[in-house]
C-alpha positions as a printed Julia matrix, in Angstrom:
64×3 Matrix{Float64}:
  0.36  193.95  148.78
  0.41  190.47  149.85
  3.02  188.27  149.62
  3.73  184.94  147.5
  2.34  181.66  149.59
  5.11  179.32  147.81
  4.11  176.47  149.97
  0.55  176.43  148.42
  2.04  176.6   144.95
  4.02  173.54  145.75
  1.37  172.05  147.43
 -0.72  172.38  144.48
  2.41  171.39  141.83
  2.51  168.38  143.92
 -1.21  167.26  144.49
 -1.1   167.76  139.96
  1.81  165.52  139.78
  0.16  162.51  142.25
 -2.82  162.98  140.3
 -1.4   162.91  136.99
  0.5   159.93  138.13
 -2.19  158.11  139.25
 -4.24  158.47  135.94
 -0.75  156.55  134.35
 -1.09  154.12  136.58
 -5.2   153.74  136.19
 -4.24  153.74  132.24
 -1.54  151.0   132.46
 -3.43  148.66  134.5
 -6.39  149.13  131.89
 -4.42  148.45  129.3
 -4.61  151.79  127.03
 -1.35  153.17  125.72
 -0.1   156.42  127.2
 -1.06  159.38  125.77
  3.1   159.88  124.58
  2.8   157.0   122.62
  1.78  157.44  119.13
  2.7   156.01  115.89
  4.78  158.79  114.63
  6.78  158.34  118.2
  7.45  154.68  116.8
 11.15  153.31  116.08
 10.85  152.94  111.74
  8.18  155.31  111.36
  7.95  157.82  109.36
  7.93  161.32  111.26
  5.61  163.21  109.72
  1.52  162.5   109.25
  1.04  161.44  105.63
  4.93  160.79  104.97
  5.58  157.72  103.16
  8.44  155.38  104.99
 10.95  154.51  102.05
 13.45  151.91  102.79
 16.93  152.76  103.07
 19.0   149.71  101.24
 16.28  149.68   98.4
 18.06  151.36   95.19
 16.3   154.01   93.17
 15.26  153.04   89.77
 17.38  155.93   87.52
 15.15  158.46   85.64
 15.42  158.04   81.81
């Protein structure tokens, strides 16, 4: 059986991350958000798709 070549998986892990880093890079200088950034990921926003942001210091009308 042959045995593990853990320098080629590293190489490769590496070669992945440049890459990948690169792409950030090539997407910041074009201008386009990262792909982590999303409007859910937002400070104030609401977490959820579809949930409705309710402010906080607003006072809830009492049900009669």
């Amino acid at each position: 059986m042959a045995t593990p070549n853990y320098g080629y998986e590293k190489r490769q892990r590496e070669l992945a991350k440049k890459a990948k880093k690169q792409e950030k890079l090539k997407r910041k200088a074009d201008g386009l958000p990262d792909e982590g950034d999303t409007a859910a990921d937002a400070p104030g926003m609401p977490g959820q798709p579809g949930e409705a942001a309710t402010p906080a210091d607003e006072p809830k009308s009492p049900a009669a």
